[in-house]
N, CA, C and O atoms as a printed pandas DataFrame, in Angstrom:
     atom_number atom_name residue_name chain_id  residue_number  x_coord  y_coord  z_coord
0              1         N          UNK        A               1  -15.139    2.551  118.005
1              2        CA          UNK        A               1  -15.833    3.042  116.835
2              3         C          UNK        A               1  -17.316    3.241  117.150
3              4         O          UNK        A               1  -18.074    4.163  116.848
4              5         N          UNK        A               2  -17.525    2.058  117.877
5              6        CA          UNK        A               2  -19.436    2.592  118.343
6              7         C          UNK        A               2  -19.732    3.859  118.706
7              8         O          UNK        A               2  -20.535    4.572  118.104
8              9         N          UNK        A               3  -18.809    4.324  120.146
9             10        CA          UNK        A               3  -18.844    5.167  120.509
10            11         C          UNK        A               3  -18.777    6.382  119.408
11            12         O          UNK        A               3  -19.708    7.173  119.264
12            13         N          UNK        A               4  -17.752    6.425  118.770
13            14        CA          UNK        A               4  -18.113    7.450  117.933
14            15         C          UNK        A               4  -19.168    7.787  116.702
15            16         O          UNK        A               4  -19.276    8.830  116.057
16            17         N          UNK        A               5  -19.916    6.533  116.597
17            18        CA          UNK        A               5  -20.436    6.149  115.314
18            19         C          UNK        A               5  -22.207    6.572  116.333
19            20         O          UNK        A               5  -23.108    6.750  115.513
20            21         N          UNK        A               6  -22.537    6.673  117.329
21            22        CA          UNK        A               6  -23.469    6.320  118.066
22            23         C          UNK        A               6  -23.777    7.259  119.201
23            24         O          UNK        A               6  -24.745    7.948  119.524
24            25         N          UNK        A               7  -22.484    7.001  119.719
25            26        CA          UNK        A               7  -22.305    7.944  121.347
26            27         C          UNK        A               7  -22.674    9.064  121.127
27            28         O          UNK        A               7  -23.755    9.643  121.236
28            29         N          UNK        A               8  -21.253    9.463  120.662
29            30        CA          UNK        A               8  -21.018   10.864  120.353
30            31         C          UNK        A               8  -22.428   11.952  119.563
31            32         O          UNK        A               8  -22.716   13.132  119.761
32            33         N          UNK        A               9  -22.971   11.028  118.756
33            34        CA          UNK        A               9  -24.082   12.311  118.578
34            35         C          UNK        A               9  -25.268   11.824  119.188
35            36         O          UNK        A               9  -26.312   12.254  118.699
36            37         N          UNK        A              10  -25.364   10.999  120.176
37            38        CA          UNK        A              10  -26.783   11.417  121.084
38            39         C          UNK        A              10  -26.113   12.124  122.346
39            40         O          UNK        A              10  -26.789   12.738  123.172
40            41         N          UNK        A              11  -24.263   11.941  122.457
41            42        CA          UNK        A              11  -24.239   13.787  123.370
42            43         C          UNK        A              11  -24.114   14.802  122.956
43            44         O          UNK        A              11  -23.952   15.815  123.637
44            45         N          UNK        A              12  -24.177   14.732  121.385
45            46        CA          UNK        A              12  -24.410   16.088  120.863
46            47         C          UNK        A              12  -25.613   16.581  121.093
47            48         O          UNK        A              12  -25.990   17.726  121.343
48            49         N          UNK        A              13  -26.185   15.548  120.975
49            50        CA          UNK        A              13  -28.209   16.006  120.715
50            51         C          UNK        A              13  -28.352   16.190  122.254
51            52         O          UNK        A              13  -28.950   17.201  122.621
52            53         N          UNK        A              14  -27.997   15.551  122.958
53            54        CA          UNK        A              14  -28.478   16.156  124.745
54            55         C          UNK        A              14  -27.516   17.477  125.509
55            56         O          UNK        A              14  -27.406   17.831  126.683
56            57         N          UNK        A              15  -26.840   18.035  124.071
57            58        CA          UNK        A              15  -25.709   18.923  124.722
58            59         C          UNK        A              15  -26.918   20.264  123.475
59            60         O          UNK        A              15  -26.969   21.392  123.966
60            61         N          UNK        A              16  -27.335   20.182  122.768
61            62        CA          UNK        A              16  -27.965   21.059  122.164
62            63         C          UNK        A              16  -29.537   20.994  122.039
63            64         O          UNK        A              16  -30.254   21.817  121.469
64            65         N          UNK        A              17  -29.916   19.859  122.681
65            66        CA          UNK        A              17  -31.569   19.450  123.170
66            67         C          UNK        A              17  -31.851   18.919  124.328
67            68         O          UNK        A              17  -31.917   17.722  124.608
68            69         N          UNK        A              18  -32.061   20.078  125.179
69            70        CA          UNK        A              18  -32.461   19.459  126.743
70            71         C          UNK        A              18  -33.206   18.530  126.757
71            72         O          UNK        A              18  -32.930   17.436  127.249
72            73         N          UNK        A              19  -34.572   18.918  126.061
73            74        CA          UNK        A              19  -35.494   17.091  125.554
74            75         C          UNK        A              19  -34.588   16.193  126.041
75            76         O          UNK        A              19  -34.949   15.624  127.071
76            77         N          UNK        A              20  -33.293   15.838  125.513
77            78        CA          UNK        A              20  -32.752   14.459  125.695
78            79         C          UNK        A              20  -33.130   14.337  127.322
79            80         O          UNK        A              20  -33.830   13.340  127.504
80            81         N          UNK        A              21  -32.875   15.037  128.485
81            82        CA          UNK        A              21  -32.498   14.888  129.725
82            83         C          UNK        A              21  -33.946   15.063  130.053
83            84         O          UNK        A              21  -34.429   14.307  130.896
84            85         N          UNK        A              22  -34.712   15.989  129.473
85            86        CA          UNK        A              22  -36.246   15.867  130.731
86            87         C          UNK        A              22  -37.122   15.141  129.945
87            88         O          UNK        A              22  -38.078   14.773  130.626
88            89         N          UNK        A              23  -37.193   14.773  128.759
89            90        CA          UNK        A              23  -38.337   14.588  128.006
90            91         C          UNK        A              23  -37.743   12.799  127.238
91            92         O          UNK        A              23  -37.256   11.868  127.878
92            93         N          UNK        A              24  -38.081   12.866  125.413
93            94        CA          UNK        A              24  -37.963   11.711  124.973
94            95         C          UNK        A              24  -36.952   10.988  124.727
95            96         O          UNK        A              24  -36.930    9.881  124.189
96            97         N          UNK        A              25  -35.695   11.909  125.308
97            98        CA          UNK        A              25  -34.371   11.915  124.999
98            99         C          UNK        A              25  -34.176   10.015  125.538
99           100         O          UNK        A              25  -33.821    9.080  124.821
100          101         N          UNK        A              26  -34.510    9.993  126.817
101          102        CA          UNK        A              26  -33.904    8.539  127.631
102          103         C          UNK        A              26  -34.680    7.870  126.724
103          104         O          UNK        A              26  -33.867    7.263  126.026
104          105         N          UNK        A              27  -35.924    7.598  126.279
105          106        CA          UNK        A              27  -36.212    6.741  125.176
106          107         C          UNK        A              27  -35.071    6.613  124.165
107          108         O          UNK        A              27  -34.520    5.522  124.018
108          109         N          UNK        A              28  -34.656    7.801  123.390
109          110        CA          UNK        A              28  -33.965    7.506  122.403
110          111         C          UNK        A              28  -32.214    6.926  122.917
111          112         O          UNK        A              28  -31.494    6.220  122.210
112          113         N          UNK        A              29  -31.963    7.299  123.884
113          114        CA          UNK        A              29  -30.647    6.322  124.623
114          115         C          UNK        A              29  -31.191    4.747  124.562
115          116         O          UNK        A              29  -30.481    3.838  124.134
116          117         N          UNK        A              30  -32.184    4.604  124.918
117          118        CA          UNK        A              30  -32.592    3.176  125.201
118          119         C          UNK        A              30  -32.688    2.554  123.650
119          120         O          UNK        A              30  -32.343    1.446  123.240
120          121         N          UNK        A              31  -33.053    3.242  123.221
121          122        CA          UNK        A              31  -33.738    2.949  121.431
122          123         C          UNK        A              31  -32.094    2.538  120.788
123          124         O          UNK        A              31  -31.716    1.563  120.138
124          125         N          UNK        A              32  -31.321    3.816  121.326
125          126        CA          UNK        A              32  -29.770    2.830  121.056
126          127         C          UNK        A              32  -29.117    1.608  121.468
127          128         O          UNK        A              32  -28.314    0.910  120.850
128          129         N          UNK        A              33  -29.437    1.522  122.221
129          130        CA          UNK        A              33  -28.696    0.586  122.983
130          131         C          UNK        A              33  -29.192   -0.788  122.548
131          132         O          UNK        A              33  -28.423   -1.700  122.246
132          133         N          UNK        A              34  -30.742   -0.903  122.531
133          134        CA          UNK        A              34  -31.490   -1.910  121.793
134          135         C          UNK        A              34  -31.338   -2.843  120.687
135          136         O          UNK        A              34  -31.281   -4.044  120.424
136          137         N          UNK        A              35  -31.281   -1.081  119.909
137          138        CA          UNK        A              35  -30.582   -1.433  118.921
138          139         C          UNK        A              35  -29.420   -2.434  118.244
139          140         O          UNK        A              35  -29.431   -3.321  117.391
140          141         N          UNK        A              36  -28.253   -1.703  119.228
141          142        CA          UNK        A              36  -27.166   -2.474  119.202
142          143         C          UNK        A              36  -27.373   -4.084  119.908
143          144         O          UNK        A              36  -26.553   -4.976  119.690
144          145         N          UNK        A              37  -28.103   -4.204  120.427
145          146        CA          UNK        A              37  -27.959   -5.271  121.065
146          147         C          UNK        A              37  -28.856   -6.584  119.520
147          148         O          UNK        A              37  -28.725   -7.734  119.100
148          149         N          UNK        A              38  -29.648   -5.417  119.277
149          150        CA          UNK        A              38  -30.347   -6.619  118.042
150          151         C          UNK        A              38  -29.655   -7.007  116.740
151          152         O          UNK        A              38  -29.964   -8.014  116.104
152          153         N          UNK        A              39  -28.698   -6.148  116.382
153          154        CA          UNK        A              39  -27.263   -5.989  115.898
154          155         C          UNK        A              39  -26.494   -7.122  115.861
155          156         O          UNK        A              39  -26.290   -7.827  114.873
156          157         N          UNK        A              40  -25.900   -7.333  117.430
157          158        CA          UNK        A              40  -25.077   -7.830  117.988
158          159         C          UNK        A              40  -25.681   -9.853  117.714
159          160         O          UNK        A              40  -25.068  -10.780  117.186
160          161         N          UNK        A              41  -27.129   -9.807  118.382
161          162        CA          UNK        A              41  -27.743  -10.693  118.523
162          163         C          UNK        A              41  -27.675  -11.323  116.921
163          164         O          UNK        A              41  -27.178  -12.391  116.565
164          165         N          UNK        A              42  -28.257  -10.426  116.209
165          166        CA          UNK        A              42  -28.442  -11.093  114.787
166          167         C          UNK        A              42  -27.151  -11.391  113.874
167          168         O          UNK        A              42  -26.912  -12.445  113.285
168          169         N          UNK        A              43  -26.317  -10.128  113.896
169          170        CA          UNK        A              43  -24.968  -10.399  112.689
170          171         C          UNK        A              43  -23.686  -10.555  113.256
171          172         O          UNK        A              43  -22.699  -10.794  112.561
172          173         N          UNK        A              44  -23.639  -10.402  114.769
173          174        CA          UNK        A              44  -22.470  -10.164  115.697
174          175         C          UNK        A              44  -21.642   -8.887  114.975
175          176         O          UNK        A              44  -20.439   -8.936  114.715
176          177         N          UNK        A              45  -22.492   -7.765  114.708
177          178        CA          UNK        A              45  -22.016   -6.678  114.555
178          179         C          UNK        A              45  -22.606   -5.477  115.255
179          180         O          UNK        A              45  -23.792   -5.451  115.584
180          181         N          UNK        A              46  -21.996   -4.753  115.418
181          182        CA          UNK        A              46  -22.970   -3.390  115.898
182          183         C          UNK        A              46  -22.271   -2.438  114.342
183          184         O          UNK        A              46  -21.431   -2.690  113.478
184          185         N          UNK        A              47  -23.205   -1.271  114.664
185          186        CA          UNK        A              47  -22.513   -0.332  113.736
186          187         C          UNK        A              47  -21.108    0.082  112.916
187          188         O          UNK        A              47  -20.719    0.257  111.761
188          189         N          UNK        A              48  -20.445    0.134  114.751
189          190        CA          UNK        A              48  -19.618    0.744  114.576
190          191         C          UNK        A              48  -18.285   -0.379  114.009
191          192         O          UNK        A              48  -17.205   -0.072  113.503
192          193         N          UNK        A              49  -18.989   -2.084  114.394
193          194        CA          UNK        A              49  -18.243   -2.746  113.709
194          195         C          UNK        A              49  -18.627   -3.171  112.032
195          196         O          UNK        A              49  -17.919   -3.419  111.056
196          197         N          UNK        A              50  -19.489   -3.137  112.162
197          198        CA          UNK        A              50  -19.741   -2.830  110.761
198          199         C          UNK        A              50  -18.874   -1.755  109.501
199          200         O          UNK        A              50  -18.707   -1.775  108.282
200          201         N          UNK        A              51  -18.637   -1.217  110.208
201          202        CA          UNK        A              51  -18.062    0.442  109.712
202          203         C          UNK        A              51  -16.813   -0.164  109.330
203          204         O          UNK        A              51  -16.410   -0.074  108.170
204          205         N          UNK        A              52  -15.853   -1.077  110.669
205          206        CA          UNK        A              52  -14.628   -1.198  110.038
206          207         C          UNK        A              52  -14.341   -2.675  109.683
207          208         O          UNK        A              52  -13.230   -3.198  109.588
208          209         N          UNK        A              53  -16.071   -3.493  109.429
209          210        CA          UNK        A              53  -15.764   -4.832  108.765
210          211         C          UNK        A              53  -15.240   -5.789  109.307
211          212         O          UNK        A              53  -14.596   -6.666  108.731
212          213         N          UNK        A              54  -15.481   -5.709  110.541
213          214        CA          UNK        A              54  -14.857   -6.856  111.872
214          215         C          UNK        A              54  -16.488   -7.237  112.244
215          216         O          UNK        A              54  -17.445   -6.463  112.258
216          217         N          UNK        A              55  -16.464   -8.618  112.522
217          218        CA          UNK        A              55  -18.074   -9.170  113.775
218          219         C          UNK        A              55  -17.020   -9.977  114.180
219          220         O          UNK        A              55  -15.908  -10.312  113.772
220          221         N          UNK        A              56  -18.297  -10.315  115.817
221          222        CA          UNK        A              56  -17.924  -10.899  116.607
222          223         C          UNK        A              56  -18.490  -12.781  115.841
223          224         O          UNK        A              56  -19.335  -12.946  114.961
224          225         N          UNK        A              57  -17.511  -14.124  116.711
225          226        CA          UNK        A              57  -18.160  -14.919  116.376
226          227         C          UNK        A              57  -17.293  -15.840  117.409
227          228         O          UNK        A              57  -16.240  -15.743  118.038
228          229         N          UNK        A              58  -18.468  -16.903  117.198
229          230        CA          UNK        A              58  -18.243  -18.268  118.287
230          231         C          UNK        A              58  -16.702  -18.416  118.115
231          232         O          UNK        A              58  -16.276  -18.052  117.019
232          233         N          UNK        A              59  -15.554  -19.015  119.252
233          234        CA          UNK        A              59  -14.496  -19.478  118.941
234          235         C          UNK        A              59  -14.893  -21.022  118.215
235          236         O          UNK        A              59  -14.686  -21.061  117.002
236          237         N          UNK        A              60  -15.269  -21.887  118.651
237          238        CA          UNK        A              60  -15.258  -22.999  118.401
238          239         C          UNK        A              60  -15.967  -23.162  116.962
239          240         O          UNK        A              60  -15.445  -23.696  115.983
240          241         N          UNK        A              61  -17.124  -22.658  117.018
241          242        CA          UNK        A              61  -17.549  -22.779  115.576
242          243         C          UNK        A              61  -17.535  -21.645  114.143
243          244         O          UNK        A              61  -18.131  -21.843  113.085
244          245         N          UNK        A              62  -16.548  -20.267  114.540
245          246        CA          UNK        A              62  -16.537  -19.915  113.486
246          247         C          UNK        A              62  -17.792  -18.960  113.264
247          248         O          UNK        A              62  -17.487  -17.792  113.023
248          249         N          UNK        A              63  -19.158  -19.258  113.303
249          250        CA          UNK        A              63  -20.183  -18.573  113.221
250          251         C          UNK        A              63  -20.834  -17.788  114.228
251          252         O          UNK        A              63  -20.599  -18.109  115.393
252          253         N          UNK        A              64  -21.747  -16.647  113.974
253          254        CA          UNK        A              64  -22.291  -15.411  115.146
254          255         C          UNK        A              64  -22.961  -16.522  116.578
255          256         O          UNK        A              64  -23.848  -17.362  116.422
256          257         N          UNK        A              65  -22.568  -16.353  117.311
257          258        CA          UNK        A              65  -23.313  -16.967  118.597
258          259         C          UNK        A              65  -24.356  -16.357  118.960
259          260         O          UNK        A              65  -24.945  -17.161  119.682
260          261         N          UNK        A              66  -24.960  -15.399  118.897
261          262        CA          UNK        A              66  -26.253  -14.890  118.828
262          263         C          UNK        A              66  -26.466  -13.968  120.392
263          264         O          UNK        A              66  -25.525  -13.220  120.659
264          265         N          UNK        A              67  -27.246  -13.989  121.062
265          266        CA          UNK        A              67  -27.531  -13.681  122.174
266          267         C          UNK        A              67  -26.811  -13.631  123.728
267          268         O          UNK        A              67  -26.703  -12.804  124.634
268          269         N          UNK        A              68  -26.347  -15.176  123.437
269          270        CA          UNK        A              68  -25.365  -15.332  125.224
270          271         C          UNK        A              68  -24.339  -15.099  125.175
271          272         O          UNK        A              68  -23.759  -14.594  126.136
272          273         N          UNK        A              69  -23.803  -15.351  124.163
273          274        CA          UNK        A              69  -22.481  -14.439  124.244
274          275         C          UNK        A              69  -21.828  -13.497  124.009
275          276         O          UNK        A              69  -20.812  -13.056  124.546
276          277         N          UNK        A              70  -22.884  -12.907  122.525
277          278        CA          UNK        A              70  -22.472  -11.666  122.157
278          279         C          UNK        A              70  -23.028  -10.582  122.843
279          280         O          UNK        A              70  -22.488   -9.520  122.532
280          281         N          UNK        A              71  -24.324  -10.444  124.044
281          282        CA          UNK        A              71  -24.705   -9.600  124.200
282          283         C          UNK        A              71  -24.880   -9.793  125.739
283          284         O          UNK        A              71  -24.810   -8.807  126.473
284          285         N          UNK        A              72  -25.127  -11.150  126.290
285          286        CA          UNK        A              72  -25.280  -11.045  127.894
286          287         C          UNK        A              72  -23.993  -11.989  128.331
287          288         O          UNK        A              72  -24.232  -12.658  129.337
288          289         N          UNK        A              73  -22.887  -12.142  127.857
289          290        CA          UNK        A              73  -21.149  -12.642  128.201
290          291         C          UNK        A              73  -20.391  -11.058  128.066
291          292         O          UNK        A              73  -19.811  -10.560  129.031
292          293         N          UNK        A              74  -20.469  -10.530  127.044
293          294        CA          UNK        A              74  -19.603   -9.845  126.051
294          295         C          UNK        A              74  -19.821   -8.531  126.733
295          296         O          UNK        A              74  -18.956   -7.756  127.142
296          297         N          UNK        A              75  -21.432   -8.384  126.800
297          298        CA          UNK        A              75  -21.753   -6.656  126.782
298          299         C          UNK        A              75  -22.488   -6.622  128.601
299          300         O          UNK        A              75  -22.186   -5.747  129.412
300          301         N          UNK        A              76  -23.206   -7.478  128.816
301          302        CA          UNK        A              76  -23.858   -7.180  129.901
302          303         C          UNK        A              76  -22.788   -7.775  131.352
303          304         O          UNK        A              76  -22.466   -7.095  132.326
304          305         N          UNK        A              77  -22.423   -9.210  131.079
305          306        CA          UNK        A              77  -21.504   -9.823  132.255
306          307         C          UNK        A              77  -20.547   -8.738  132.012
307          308         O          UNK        A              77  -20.525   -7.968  132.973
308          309         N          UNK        A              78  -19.641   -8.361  130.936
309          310        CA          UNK        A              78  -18.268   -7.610  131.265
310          311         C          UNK        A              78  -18.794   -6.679  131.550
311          312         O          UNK        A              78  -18.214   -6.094  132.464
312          313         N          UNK        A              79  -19.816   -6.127  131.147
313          314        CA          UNK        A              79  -20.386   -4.726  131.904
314          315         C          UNK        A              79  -20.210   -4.333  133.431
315          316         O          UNK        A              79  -19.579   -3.397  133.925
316          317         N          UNK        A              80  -20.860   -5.202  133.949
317          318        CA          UNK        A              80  -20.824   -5.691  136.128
318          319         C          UNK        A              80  -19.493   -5.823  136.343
319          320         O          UNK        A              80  -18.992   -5.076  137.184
320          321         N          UNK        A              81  -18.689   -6.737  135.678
321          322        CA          UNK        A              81  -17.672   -7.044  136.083
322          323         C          UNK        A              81  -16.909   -5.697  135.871
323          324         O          UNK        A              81  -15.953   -5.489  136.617
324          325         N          UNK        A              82  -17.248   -4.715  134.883
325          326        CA          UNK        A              82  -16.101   -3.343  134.482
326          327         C          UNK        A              82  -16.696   -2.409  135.689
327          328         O          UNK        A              82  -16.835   -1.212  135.437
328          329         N          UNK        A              83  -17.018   -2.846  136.856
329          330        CA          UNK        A              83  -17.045   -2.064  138.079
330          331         C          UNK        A              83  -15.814   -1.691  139.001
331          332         O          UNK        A              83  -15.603   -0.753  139.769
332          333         N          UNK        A              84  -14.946   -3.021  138.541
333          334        CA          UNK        A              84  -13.891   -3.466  139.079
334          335         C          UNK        A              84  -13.171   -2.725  138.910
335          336         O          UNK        A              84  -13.161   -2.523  137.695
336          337         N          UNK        A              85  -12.370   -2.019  139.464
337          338        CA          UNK        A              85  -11.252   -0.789  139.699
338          339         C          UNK        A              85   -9.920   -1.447  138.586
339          340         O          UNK        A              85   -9.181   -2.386  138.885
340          341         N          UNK        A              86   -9.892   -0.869  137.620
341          342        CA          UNK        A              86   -8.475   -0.980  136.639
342          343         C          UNK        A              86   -9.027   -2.403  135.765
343          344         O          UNK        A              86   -8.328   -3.188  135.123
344          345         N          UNK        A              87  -10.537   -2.434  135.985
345          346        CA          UNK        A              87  -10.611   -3.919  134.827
346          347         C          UNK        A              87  -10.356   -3.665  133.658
347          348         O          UNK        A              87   -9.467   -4.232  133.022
348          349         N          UNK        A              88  -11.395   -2.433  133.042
349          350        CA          UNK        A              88  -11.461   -2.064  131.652
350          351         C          UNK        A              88   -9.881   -1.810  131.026
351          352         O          UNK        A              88   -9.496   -2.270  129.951
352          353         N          UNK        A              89   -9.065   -0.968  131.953
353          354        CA          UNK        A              89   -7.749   -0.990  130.982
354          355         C          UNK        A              89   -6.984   -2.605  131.103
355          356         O          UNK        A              89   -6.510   -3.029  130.049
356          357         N          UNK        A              90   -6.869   -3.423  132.247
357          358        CA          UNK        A              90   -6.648   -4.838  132.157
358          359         C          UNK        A              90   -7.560   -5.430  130.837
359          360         O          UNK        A              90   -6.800   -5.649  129.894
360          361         N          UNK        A              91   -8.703   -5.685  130.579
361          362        CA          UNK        A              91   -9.631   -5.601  129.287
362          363         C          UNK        A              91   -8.832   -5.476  128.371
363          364         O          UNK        A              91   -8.039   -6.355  128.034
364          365         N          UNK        A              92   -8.955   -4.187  127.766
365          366        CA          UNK        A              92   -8.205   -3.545  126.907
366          367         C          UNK        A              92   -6.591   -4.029  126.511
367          368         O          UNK        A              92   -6.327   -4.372  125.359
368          369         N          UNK        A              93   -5.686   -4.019  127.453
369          370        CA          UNK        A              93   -4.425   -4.813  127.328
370          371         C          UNK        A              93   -4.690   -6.079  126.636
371          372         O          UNK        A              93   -4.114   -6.214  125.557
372          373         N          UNK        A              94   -5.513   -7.117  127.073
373          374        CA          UNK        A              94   -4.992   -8.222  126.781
374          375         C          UNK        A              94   -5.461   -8.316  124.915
375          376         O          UNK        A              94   -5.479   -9.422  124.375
376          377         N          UNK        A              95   -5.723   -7.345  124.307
377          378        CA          UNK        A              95   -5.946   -7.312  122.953
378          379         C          UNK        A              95   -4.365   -7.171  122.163
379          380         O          UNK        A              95   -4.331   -6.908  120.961
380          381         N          UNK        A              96   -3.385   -7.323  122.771
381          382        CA          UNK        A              96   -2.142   -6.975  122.699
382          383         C          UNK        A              96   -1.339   -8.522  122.732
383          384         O          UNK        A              96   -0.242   -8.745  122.219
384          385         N          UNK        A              97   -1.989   -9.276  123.298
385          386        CA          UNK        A              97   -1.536  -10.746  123.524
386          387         C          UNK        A              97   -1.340  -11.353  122.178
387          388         O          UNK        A              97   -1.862  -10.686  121.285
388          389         N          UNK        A              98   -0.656  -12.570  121.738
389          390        CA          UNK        A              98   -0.774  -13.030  120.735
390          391         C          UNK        A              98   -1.959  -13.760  119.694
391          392         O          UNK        A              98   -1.823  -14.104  118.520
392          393         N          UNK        A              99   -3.009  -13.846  120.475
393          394        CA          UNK        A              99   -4.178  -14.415  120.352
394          395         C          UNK        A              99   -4.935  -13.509  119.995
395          396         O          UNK        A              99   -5.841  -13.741  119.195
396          397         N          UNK        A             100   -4.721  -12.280  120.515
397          398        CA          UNK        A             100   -5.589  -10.969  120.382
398          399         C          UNK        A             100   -7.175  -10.973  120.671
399          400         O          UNK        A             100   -8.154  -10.487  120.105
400          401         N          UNK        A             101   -6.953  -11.774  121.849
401          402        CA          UNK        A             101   -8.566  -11.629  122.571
402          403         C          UNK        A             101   -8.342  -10.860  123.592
403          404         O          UNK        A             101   -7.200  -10.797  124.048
404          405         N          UNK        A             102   -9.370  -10.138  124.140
405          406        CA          UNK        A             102   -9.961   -9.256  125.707
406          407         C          UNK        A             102  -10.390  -10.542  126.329
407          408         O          UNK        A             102  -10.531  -11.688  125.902
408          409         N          UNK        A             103  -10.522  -10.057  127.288
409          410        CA          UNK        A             103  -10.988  -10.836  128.732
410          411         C          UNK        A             103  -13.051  -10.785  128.153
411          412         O          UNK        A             103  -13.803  -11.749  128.293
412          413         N          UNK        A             104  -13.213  -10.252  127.919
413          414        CA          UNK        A             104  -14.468  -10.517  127.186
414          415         C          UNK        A             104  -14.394  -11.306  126.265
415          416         O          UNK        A             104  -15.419  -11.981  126.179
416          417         N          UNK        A             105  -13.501  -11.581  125.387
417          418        CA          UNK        A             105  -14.013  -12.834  124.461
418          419         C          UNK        A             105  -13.369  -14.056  125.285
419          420         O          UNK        A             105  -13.604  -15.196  124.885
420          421         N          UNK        A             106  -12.680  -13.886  126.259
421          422        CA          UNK        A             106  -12.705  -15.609  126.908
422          423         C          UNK        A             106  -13.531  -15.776  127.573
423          424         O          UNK        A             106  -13.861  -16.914  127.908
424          425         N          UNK        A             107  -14.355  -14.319  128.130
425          426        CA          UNK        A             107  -15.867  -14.906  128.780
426          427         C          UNK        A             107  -16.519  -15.512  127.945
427          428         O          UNK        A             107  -16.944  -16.651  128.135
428          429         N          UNK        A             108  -16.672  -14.951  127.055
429          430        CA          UNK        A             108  -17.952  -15.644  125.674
430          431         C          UNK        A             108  -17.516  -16.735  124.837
431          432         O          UNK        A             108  -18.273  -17.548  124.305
432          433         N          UNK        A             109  -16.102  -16.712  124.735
433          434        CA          UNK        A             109  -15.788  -17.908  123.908
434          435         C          UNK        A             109  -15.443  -17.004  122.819
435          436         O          UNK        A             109  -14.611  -17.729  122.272
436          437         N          UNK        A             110  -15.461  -16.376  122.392
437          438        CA          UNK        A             110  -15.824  -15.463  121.400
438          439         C          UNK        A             110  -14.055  -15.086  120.554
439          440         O          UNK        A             110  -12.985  -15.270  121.134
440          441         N          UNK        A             111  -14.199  -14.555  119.133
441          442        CA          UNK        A             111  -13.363  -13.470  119.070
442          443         C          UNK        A             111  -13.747  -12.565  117.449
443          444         O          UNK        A             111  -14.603  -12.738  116.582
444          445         N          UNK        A             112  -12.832  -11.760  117.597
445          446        CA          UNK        A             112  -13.005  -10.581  116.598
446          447         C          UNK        A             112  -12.453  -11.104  115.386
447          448         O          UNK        A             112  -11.286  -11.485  115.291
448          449         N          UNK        A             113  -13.457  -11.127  114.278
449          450        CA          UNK        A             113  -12.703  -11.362  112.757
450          451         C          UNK        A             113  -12.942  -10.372  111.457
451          452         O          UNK        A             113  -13.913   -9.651  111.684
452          453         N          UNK        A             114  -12.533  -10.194  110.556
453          454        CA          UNK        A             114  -13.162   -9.992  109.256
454          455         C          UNK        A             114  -13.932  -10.156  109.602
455          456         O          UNK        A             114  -14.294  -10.789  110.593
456          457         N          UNK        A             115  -14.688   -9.315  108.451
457          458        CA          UNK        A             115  -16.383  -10.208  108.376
458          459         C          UNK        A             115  -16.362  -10.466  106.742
459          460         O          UNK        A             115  -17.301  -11.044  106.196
């Protein structure tokens, strides 16, 4: 949902405003991403979870974990680690398990609820 809520129209805007690629455009990629991360940090939501009423939150306690896990476990460690040839769809699968966590929320401790 991010992706579409986010992605998708700053490649619209760099597919119909070169700006994005020579000029203030990489600011405004960065200005996203930031974003989301202050999001993430503060409500364990980004946008696009917002949109469909799911945040992220601590396993153990129920409440947003803030920073280490929602944004440098979750988004930045699985990030390095999604270098790994066939991780992201391994990722992706294990949301299918009975528990219905990714390999990112057992990095963080983490999982997906209501909000």
């Amino acid at each position: 949902m991010d992706g579409i809520v986010l992605v998708v129209p700053v490649v619209l805007f760099a597919v119909v405003t070169p700006l994005l690629v020579h000029g203030p455009g990489r600011e405004t990629v960065a200005s996203v991403f930031i974003f989301q991360m202050v999001l993430l940090t503060k409500d364990g939501q980004t946008v696009g979870k917002k949109v469909l009423g799911i945040r992220i939150v601590k396993m153990d306690t129920g409440e947003n974990g803030g920073f280490v896990p929602n944004v440098l476990l979750r988004l930045i460690v699985n990030g390095l680690i999604g270098v790994i040839p066939l991780y992201g769809l391994v990722d992706i699968l294990f949301i299918f398990r009975s528990v219905r966590r990714c390999i990112h929320d057992l990095i963080a401790g983490t999982q997906v609820v209501d909000a």
